[in-house]
C-alpha positions as CSV (number, residue, x, y, z in Angstrom):
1,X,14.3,-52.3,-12.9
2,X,16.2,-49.4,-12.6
3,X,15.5,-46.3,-9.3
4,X,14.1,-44.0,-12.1
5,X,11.9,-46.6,-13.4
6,X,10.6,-47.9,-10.4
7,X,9.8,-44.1,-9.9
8,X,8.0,-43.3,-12.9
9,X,6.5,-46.8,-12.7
10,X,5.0,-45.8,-9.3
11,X,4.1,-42.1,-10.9
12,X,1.9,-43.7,-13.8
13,X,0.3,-46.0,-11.3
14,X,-0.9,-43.5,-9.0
15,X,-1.4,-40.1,-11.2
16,X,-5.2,-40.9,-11.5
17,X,-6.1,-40.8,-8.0
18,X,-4.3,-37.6,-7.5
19,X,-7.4,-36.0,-8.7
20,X,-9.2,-37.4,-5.8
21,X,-9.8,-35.9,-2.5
22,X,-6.2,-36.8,-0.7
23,X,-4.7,-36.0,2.4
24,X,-1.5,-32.9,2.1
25,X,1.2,-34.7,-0.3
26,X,3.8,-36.8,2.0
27,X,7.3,-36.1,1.8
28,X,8.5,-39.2,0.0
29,X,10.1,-39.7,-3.6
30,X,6.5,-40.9,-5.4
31,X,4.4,-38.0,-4.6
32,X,7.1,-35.8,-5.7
33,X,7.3,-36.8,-9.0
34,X,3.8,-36.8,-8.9
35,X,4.0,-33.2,-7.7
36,X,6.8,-32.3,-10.5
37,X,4.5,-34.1,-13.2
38,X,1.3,-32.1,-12.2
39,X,3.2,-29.2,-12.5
40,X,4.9,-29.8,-15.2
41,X,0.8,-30.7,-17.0
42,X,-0.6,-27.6,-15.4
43,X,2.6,-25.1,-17.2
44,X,1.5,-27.1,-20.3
45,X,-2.0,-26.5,-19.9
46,X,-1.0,-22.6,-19.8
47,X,1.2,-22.8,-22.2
48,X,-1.3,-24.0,-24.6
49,X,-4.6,-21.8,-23.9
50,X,-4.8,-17.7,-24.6
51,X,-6.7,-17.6,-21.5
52,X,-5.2,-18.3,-18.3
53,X,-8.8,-17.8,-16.1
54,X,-10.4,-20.4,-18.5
55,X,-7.8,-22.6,-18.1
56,X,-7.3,-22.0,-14.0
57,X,-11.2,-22.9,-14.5
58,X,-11.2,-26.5,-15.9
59,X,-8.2,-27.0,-13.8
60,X,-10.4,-26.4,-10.6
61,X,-13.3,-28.7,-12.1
62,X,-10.9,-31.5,-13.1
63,X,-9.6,-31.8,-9.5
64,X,-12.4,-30.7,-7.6
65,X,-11.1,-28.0,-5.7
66,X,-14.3,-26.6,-5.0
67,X,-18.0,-27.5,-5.5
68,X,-17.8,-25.1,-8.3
69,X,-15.7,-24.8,-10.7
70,X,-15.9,-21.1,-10.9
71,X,-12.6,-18.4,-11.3
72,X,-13.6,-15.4,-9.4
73,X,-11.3,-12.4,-9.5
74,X,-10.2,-10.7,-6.1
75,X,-8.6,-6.9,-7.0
76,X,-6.7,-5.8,-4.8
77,X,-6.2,-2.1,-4.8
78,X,-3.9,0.8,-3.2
79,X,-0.8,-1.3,-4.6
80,X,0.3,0.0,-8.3
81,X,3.5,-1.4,-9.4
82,X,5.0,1.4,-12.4
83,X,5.2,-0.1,-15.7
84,X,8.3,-2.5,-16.3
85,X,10.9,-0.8,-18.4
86,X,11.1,-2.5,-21.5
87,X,6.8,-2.6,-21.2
88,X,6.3,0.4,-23.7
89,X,8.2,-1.0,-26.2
90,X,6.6,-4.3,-26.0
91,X,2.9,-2.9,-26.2
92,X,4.3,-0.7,-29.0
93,X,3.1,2.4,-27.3
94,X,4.7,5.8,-27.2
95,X,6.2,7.1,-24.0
96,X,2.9,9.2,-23.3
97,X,0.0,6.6,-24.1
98,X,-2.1,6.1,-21.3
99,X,-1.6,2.5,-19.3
100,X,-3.8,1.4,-16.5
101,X,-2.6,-1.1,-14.1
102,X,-4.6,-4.1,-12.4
103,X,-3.5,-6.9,-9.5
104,X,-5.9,-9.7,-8.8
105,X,-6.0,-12.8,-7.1
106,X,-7.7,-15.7,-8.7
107,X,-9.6,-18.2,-6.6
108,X,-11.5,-20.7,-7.0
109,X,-13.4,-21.5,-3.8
110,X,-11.2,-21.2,-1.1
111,X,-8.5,-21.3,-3.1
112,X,-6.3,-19.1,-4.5
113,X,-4.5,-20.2,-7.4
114,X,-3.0,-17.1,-8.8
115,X,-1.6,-13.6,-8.3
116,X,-2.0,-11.3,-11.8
117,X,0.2,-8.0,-12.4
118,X,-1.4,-7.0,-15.4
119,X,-1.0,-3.4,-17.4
120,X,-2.7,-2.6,-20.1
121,X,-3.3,-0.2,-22.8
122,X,-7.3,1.0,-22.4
123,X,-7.0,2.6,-25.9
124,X,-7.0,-0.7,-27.3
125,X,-10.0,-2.3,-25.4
126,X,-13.8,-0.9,-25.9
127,X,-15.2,1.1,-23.6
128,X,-17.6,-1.0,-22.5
129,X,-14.3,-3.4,-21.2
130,X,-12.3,-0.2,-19.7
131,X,-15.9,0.4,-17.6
132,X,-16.0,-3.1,-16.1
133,X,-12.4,-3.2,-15.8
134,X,-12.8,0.0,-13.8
135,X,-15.7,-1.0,-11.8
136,X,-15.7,-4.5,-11.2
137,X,-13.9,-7.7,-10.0
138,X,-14.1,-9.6,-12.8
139,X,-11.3,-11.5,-14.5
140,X,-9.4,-9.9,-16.9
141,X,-9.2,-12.8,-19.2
142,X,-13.1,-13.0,-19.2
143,X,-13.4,-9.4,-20.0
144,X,-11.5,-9.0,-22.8
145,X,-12.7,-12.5,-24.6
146,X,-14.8,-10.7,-27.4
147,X,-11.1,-9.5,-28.6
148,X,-10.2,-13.3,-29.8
149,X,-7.3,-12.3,-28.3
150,X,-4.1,-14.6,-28.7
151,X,-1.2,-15.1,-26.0
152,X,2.2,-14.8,-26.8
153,X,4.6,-16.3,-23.5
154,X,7.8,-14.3,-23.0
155,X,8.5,-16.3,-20.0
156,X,8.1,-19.4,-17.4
157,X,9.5,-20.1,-14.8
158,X,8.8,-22.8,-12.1
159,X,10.0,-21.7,-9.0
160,X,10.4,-24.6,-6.6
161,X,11.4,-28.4,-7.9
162,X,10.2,-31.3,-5.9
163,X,13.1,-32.8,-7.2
164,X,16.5,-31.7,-7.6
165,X,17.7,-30.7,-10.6
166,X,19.8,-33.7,-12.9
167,X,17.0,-36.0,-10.7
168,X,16.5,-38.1,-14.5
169,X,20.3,-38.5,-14.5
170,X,21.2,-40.0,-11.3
171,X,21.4,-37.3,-8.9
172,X,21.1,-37.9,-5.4
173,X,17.3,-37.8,-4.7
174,X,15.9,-35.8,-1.0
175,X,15.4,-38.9,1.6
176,X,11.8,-39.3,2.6
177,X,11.0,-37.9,5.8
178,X,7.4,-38.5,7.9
179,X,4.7,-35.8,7.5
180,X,3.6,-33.6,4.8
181,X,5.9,-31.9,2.0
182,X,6.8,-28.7,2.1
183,X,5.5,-26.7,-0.5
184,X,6.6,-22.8,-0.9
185,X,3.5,-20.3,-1.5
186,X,4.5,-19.4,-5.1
187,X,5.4,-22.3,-7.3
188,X,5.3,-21.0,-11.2
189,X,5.5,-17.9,-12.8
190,X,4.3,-16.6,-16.2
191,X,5.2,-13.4,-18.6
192,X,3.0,-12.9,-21.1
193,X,1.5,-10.8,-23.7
194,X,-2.4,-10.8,-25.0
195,X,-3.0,-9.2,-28.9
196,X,-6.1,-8.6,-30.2
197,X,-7.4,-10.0,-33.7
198,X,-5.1,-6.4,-35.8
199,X,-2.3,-7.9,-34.0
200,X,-1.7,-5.0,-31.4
201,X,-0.7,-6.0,-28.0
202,X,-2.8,-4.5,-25.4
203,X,-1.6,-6.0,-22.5
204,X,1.4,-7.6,-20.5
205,X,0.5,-10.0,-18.1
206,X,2.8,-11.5,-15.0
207,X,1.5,-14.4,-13.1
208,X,2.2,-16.2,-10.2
209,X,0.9,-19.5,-9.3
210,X,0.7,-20.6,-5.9
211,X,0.8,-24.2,-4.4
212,X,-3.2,-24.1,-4.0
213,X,-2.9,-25.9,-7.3
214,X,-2.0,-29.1,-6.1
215,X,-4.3,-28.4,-2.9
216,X,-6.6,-31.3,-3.7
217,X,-9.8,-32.2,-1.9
218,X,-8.8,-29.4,0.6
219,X,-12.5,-26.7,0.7
């Protein structure tokens, strides 16, 4: 049996308890291909779902991160970011069309799982959805679901590897060391745009996933 199938051997036999409550991942080469494999599900997950709250919401009930499996949306005001510079064109707006511009955090218990830039044209929402928006916490995602909206991906990115890239193909792999892995704050990031059911986009979308996503059986 070859290193890389002893490795995904041990993965496979140990990816169901991961859901479990667990002590911090160790620094060692199994639970870092379970790490790279959970992330790897979790950008899948996103990939395949219009709504990224929804989805960070059966993510937190699968693995238990909190009693409830409840997405609550944290804004965080006083920090406008201007609109990107190719945004207009991609929301097919004119340079004078009003955009308004949200950040949230996403949390789920304790935990929070995401960081949202998100602009968006109010023109294109009703305005019952521009008042909540305006006056409220909630997610954006939840908002907006009367729309049907669907979710095209421009980008994603993961931002840390627990493994080194060319891993699959031989190269060397990090030696395991006692204690907990190291896991940077920000682990994935997504660029996306939502259209509603005419087709129009009405809102670009950056997000950035934090390492409370593997933070399993930690309230």
């Amino acid at each position: 049996m070859t290193t890389r199938t002893l490795i995904a051997a041990t993965s496979l036999a140990v990816f169901a308890a991961t859901a479990q409550a667990r002590e911090p991942w160790t620094d060692d080469v199994a639970s870092r291909t379970q790490v790279l494999a959970l992330l790897q599900s979790f950008n899948a997950d996103l990939l395949s779902h219009p709504s990224a709250t929804l989805t960070l919401e059966r993510w937190c009930g699968v693995h238990q991160l909190a009693p409830e499996a409840k997405i609550v949306a944290h804004r965080i005001k006083g920090q406008d970011k201007p609109l990107p510079d190719d945004a207009r064109e991609t929301l097919g707006i004119g340079k004078d069309e009003p955009v308004r511009y949200r950040r949230v955090q996403l949390a789920c218990g304790d935990h929070v799982l995401s960081e949202a830039d998100n602009w968006y044209v109010p023109a294109r929402l009703t305005p019952e959805m521009n008042q909540i928006l305006d006056t409220t916490d909630q997610p954006f995602g939840k908002v907006v679901q009367a729309l049907h909206f669907r979710r095209q991906t421009i980008s994603a990115e993961l931002l840390w590897s627990p493994l080194p890239a060319g891993w699959e193909m031989d190269a060397p792999l990090p030696p395991s060391r006692d204690g907990a892995l190291a896991i940077p704050h920000d682990v994935l990031r997504h660029r996306a745009v939502l259209f509603n059911q005419a087709n129009q986009p009405f809102s670009l979308v950056v997000e950035t996933y934090t390492a409370e996503v593997l933070a399993f059986g930690h309230r």
